[in-house]
N, CA, C and O atoms as a printed pandas DataFrame, in Angstrom:
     atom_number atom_name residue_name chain_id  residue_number  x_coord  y_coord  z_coord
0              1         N          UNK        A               1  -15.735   -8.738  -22.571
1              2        CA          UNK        A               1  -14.307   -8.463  -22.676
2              3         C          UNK        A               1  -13.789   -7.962  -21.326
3              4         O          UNK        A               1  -14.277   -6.946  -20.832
4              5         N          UNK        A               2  -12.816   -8.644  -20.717
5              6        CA          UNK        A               2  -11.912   -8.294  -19.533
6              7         C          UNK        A               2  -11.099   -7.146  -19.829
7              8         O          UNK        A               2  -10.127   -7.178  -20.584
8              9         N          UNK        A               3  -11.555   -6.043  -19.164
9             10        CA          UNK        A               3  -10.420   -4.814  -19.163
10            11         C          UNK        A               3   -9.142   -5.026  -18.598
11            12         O          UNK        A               3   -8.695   -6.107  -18.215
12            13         N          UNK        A               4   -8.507   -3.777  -18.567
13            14        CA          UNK        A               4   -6.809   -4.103  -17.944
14            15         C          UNK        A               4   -6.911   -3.915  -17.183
15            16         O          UNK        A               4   -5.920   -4.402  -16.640
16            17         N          UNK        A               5   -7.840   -3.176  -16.013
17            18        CA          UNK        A               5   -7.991   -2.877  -14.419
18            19         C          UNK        A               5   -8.459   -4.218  -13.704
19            20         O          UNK        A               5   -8.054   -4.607  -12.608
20            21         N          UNK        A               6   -9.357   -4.836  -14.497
21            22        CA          UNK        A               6   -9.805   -5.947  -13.967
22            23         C          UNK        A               6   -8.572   -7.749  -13.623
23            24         O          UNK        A               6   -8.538   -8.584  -12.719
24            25         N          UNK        A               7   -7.813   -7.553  -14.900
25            26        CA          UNK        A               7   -6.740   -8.229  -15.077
26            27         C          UNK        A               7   -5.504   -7.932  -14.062
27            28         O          UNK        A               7   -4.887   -8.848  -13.519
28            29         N          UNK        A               8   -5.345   -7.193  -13.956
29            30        CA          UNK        A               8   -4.444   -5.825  -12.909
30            31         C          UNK        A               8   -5.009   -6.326  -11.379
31            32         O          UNK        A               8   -4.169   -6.601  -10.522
32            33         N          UNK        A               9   -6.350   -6.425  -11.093
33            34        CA          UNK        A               9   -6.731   -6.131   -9.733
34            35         C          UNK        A               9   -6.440   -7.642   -9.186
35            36         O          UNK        A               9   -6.340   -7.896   -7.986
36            37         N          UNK        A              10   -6.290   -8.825  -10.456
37            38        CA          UNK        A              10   -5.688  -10.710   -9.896
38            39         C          UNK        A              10   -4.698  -10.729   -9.664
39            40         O          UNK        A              10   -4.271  -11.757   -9.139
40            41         N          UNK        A              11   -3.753   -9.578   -9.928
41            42        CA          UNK        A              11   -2.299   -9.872   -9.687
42            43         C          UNK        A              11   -2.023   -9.764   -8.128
43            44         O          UNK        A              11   -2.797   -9.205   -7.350
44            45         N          UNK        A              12   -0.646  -10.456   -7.710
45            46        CA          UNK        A              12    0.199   -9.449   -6.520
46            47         C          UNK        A              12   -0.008   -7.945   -7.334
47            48         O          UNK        A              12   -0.012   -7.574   -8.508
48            49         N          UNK        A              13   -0.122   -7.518   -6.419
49            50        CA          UNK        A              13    0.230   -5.633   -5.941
50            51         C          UNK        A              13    1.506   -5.482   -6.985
51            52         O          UNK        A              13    1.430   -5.012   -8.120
52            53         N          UNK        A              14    2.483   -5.900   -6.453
53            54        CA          UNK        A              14    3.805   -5.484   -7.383
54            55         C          UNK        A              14    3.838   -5.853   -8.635
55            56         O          UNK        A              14    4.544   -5.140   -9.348
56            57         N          UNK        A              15    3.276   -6.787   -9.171
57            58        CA          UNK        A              15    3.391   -7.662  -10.692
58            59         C          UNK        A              15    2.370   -6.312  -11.023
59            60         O          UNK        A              15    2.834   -5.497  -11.821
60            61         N          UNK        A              16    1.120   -6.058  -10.499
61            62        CA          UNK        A              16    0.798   -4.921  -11.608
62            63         C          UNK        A              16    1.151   -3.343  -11.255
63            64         O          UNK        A              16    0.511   -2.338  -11.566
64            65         N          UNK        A              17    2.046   -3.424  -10.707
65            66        CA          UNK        A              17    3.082   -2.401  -10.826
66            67         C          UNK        A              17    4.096   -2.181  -11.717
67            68         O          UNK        A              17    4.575   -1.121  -12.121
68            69         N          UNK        A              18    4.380   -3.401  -11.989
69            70        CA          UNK        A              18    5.259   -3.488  -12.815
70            71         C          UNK        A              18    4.259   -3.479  -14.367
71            72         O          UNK        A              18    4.576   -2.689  -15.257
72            73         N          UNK        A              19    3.315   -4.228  -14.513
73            74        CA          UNK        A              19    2.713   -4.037  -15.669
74            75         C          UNK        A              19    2.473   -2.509  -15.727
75            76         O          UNK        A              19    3.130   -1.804  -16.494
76            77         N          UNK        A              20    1.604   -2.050  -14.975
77            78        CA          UNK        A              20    1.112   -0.478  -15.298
78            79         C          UNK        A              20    2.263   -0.221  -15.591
79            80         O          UNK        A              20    2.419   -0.381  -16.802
80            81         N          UNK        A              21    3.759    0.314  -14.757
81            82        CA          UNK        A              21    5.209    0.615  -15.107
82            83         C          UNK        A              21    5.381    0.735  -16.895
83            84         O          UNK        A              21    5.393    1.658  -17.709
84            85         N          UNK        A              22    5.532   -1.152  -16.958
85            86        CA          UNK        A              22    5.891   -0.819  -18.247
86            87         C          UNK        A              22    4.880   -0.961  -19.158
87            88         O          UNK        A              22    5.056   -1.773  -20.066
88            89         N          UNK        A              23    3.561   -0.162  -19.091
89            90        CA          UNK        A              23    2.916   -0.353  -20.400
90            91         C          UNK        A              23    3.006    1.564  -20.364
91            92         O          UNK        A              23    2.968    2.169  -21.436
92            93         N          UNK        A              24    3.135    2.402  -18.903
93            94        CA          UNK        A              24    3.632    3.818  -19.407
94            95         C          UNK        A              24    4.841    3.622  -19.995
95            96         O          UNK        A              24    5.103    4.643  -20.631
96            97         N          UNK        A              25    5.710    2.813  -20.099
97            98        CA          UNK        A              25    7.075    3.142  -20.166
98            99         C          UNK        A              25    6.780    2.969  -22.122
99           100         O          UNK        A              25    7.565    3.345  -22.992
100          101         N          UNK        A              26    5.753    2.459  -22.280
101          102        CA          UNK        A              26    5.736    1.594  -23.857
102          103         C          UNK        A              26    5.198    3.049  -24.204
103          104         O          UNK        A              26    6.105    3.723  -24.692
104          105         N          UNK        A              27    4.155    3.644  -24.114
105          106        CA          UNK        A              27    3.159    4.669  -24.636
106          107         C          UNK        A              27    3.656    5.774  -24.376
107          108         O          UNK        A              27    3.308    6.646  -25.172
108          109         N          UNK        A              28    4.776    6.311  -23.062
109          110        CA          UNK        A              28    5.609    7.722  -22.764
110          111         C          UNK        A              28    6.638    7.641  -23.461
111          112         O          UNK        A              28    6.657    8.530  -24.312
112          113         N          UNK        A              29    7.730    6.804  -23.495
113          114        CA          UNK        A              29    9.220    6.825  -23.704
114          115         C          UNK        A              29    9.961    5.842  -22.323
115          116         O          UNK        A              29    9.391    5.222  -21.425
116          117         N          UNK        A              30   10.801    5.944  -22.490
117          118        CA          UNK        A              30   11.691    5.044  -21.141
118          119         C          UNK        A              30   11.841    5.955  -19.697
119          120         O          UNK        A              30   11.916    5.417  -18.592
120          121         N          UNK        A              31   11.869    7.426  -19.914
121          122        CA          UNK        A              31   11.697    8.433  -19.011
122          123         C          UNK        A              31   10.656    9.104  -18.377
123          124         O          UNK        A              31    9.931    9.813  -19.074
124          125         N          UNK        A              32   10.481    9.025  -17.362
125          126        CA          UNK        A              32    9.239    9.349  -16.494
126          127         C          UNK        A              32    9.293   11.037  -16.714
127          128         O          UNK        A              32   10.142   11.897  -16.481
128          129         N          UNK        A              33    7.764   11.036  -17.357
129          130        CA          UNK        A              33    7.583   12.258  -17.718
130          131         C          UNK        A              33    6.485   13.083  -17.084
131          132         O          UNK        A              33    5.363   12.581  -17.148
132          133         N          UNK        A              34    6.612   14.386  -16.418
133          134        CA          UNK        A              34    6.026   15.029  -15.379
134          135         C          UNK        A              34    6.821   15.409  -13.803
135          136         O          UNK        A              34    8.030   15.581  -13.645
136          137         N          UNK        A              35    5.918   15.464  -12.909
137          138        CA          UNK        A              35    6.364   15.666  -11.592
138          139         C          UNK        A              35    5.868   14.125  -11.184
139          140         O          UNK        A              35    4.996   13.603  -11.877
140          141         N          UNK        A              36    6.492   13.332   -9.936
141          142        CA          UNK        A              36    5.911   11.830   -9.109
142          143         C          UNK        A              36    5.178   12.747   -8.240
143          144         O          UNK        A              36    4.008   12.457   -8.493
144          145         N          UNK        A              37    5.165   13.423   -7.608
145          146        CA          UNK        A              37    4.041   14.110   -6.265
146          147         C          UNK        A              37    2.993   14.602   -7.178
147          148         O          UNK        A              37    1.931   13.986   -7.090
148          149         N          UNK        A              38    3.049   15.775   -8.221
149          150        CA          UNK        A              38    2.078   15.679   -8.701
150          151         C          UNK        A              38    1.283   14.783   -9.328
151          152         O          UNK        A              38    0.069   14.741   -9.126
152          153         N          UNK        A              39    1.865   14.047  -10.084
153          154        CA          UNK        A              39    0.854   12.819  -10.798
154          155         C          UNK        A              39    0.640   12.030   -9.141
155          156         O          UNK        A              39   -0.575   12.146   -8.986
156          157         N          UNK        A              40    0.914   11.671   -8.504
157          158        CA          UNK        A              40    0.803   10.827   -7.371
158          159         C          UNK        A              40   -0.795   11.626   -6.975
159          160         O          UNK        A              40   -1.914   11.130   -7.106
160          161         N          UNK        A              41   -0.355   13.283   -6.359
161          162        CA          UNK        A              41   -1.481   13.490   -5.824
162          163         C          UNK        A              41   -3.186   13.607   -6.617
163          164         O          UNK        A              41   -4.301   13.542   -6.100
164          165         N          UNK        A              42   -2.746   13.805   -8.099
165          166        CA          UNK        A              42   -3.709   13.550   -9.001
166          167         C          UNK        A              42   -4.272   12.058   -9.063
167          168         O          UNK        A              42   -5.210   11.773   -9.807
168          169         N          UNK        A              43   -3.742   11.269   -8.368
169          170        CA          UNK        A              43   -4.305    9.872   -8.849
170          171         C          UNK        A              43   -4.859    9.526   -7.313
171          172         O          UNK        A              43   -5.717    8.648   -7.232
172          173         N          UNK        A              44   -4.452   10.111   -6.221
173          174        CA          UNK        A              44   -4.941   10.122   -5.214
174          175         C          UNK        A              44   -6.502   10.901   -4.697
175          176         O          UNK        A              44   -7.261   10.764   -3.738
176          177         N          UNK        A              45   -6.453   11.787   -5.964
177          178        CA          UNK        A              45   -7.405   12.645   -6.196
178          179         C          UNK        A              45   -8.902   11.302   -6.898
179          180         O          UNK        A              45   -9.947   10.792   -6.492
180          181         N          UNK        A              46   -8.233   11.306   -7.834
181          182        CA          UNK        A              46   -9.124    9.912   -8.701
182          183         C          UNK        A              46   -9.446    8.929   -7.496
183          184         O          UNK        A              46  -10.591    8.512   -7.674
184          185         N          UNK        A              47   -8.919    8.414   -6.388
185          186        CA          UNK        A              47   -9.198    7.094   -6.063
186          187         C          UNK        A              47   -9.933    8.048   -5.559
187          188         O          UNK        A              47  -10.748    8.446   -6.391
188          189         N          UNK        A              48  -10.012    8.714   -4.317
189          190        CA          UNK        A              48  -10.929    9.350   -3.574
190          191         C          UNK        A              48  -12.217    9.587   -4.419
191          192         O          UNK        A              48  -13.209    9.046   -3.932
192          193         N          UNK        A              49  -12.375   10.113   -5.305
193          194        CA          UNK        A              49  -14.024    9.730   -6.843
194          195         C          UNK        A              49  -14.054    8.694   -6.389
195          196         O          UNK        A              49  -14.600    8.685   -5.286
196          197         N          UNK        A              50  -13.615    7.503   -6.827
197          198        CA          UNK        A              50  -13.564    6.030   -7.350
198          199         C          UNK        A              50  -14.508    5.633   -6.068
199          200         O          UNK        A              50  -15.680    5.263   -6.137
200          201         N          UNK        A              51  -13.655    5.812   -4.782
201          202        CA          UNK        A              51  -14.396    5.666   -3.809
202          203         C          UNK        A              51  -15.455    5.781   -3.090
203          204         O          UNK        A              51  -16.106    5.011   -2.384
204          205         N          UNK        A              52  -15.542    7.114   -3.446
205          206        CA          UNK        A              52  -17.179    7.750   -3.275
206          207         C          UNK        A              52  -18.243    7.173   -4.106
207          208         O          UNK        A              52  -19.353    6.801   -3.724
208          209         N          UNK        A              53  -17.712    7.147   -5.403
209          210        CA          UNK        A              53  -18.623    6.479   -6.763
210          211         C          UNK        A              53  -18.998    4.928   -5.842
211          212         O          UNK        A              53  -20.164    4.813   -5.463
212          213         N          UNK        A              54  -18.405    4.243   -5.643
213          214        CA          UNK        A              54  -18.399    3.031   -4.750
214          215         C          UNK        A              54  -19.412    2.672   -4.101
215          216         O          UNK        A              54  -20.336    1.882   -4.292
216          217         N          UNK        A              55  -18.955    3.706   -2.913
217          218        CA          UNK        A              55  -20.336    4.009   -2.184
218          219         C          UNK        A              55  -21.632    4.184   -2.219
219          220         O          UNK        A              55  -22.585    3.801   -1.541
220          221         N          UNK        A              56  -21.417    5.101   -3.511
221          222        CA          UNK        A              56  -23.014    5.622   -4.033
222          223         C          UNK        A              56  -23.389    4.170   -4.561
223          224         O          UNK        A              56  -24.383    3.638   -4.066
224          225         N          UNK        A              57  -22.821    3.641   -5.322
225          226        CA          UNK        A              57  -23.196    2.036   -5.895
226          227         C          UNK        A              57  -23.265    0.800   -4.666
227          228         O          UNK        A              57  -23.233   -0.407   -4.904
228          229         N          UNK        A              58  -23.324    1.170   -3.865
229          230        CA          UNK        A              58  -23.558    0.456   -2.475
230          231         C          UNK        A              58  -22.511   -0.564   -1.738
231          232         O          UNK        A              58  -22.713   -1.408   -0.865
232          233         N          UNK        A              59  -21.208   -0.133   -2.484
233          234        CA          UNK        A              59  -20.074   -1.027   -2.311
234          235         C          UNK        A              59  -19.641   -0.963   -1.035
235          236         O          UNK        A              59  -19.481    0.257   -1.065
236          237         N          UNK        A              60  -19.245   -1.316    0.300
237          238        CA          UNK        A              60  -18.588   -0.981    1.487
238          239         C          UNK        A              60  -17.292   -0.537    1.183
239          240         O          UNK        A              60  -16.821   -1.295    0.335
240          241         N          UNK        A              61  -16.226    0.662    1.602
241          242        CA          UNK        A              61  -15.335    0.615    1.179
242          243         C          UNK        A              61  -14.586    0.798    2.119
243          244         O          UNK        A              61  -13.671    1.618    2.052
244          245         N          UNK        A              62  -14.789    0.175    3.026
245          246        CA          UNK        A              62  -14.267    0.131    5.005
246          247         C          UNK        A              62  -13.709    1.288    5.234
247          248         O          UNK        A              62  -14.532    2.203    5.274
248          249         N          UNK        A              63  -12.287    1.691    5.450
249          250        CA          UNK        A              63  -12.184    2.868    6.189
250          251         C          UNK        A              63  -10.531    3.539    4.731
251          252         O          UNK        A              63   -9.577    4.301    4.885
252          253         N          UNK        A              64  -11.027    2.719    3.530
253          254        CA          UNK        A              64   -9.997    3.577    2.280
254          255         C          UNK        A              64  -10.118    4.478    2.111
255          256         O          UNK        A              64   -9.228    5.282    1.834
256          257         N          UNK        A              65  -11.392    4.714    2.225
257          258        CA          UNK        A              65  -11.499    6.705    2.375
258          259         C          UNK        A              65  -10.543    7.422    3.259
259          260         O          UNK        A              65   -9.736    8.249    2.834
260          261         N          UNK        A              66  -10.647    7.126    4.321
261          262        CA          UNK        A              66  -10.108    7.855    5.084
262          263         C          UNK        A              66   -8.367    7.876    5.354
263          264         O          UNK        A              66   -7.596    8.690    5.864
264          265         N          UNK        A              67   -8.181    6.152    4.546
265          266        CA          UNK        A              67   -6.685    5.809    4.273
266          267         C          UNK        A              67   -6.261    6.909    3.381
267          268         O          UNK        A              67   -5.291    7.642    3.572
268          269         N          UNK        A              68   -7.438    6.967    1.963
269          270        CA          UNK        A              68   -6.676    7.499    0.773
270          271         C          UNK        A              68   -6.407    9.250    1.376
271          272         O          UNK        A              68   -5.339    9.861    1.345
272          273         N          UNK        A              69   -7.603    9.700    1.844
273          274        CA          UNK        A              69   -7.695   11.294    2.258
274          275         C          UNK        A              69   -6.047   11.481    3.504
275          276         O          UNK        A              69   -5.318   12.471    3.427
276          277         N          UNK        A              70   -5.883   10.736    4.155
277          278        CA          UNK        A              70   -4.228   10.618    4.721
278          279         C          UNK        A              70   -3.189   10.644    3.833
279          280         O          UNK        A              70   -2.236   11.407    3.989
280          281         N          UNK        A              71   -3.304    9.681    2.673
281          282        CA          UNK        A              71   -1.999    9.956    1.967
282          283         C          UNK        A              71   -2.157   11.561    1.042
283          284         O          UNK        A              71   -1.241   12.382    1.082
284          285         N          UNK        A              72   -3.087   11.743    0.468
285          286        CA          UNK        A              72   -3.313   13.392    0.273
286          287         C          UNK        A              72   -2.951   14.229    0.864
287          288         O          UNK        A              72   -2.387   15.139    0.257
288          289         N          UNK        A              73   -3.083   14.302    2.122
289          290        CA          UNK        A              73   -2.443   15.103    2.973
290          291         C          UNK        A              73   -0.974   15.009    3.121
291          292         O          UNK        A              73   -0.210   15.951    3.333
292          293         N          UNK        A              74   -0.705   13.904    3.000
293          294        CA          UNK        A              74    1.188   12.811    3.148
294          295         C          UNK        A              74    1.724   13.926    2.051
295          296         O          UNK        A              74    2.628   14.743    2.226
296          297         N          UNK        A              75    0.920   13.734    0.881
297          298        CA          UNK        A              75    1.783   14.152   -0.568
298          299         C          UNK        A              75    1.644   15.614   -0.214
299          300         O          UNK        A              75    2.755   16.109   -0.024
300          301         N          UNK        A              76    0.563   16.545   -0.048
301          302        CA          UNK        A              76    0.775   18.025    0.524
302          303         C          UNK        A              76    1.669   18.386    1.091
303          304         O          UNK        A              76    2.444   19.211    0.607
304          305         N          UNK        A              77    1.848   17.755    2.545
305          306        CA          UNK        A              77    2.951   18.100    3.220
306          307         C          UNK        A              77    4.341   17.955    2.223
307          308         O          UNK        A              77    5.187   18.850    2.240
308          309         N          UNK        A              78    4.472   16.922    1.482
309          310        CA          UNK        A              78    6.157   16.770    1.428
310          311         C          UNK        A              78    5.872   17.948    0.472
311          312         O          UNK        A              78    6.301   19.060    0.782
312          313         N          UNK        A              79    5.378   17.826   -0.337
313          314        CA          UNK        A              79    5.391   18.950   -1.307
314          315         C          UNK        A              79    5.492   20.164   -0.898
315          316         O          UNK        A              79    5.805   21.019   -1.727
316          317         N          UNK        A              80    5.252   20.537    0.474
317          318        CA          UNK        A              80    5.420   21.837    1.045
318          319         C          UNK        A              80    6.862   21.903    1.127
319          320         O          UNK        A              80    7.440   22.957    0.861
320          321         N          UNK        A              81    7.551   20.759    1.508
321          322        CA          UNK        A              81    8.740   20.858    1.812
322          323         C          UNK        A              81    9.698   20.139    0.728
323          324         O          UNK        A              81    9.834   18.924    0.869
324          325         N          UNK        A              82   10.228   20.631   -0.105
325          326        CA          UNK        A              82   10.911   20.481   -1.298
326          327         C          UNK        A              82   11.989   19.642   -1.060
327          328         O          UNK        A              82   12.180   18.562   -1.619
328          329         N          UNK        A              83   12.796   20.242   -0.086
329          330        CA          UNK        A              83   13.889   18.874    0.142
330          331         C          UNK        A              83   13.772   17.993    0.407
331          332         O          UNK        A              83   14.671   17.169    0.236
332          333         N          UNK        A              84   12.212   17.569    1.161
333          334        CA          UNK        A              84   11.894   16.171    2.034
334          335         C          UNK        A              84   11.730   15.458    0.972
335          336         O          UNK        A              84   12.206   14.335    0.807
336          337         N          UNK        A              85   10.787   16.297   -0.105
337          338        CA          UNK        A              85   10.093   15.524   -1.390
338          339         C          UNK        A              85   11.358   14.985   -2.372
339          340         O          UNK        A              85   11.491   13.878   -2.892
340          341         N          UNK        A              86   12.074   15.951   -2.424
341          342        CA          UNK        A              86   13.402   15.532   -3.164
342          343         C          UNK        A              86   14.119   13.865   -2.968
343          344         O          UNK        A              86   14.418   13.042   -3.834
344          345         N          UNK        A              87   14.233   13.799   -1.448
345          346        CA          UNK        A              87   14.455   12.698   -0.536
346          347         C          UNK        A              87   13.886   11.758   -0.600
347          348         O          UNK        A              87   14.415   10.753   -1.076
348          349         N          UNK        A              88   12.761   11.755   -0.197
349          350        CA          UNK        A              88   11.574   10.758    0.049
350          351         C          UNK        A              88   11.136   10.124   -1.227
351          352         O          UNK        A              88   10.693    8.978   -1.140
352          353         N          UNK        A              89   11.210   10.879   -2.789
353          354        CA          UNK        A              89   11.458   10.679   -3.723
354          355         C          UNK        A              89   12.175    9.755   -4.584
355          356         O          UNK        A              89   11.742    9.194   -5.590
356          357         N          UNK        A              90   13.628    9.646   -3.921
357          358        CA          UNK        A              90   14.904    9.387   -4.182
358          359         C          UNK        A              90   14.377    7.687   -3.856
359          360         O          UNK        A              90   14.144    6.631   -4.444
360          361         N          UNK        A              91   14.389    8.313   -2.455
361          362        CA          UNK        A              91   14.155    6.841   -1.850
362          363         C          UNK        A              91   13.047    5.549   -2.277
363          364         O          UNK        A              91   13.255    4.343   -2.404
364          365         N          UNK        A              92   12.025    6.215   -2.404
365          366        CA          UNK        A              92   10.742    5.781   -2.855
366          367         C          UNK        A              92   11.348    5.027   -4.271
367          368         O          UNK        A              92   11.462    3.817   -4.466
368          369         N          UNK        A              93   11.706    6.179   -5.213
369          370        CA          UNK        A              93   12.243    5.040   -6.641
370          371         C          UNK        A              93   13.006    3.928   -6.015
371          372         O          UNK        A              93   12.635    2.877   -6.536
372          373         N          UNK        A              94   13.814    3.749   -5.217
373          374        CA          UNK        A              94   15.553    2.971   -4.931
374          375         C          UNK        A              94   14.067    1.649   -4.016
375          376         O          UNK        A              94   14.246    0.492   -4.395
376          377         N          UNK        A              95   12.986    1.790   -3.125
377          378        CA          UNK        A              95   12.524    0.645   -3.005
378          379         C          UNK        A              95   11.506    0.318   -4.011
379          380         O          UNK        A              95   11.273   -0.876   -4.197
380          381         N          UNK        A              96   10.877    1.181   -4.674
381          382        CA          UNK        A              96   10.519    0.554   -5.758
382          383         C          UNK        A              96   11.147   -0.308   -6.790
383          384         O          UNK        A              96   10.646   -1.245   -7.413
384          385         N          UNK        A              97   12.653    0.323   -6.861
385          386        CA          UNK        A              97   12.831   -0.671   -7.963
386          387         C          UNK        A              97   13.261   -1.624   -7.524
387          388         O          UNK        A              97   13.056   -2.558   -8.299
388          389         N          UNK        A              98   13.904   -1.990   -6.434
389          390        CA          UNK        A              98   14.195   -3.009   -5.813
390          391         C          UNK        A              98   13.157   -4.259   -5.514
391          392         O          UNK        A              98   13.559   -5.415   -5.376
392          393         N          UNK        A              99   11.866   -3.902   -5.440
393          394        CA          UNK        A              99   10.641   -4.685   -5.358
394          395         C          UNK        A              99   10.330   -5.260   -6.995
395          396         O          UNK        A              99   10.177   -6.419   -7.381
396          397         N          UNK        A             100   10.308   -3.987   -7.756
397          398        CA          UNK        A             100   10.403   -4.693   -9.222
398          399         C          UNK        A             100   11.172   -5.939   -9.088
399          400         O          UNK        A             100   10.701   -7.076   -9.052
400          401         N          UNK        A             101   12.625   -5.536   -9.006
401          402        CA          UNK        A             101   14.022   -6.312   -9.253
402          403         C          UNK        A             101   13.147   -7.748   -8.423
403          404         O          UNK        A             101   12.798   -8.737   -9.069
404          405         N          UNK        A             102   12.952   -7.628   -7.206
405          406        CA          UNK        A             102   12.647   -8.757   -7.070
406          407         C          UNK        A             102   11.590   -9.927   -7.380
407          408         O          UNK        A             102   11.888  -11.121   -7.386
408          409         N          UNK        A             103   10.177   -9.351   -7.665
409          410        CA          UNK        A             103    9.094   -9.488   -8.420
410          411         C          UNK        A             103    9.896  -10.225   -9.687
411          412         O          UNK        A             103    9.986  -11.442   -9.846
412          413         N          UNK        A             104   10.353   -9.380  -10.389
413          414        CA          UNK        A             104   10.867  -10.221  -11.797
414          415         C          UNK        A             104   11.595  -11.595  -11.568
415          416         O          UNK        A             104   11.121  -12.680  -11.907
416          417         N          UNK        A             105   12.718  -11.423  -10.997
417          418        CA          UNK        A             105   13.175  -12.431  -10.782
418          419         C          UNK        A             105   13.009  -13.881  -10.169
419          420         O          UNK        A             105   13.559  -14.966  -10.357
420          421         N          UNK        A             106   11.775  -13.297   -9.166
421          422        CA          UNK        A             106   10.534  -14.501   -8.433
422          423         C          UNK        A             106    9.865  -14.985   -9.952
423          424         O          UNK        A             106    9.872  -16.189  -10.207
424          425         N          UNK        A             107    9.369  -14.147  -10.813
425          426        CA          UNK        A             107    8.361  -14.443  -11.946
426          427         C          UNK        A             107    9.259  -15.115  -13.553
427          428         O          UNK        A             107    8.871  -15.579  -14.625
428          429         N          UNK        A             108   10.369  -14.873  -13.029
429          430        CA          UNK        A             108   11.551  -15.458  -14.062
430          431         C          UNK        A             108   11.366  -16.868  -14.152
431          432         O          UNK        A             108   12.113  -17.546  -14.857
């Protein structure tokens, strides 16, 4: 049996963005529920495992380690600074959904 990570990992990048998107949107409600920096840095937390686990299983995982351990630090900082995060936030949804918007309409 094919899991959903595995199904997820054939797509474009954005198509399973949009799937992950809306299968929380099916199982939460229509409203994003929590903090985005915190759940962000928690899942940034997970890949960094994922990665290591990788390794130990003899996988090469070129230099994502050291990509993912940068954006950890990315999400610390804004989070230090509340207004940036506020911002950067804002913004982040407005090109995300715009990438949705376009994704769908390519897949229409």
């Amino acid at each position: 049996m094919e899991s959903s990570a595995n199904k997820l990992i054939e797509m474009p990048v954005i198509r399973g963005c949009i799937e992950k998107w809306n299968a929380g949107r099916a199982a939460h409600g229509p409203e994003f529920q929590g903090n985005p920096l915190d759940e962000l840095y928690g899942e940034v937390l997970d890949a960094l495992n994922y990665c290591e686990q990788a390794e130990l299983e003899g996988i090469d995982m070129g230099g994502i380690w050291d990509d993912l351990l940068s954006i950890a630090r990315q999400v610390q900082e804004i989070w230090g600074n509340t207004s940036t995060a506020v911002e950067l936030t804002a913004k982040g949804h407005d090109a995300a959904q715009s990438l949705r918007a376009a994704e769908e309409e390519t897949l229409a």
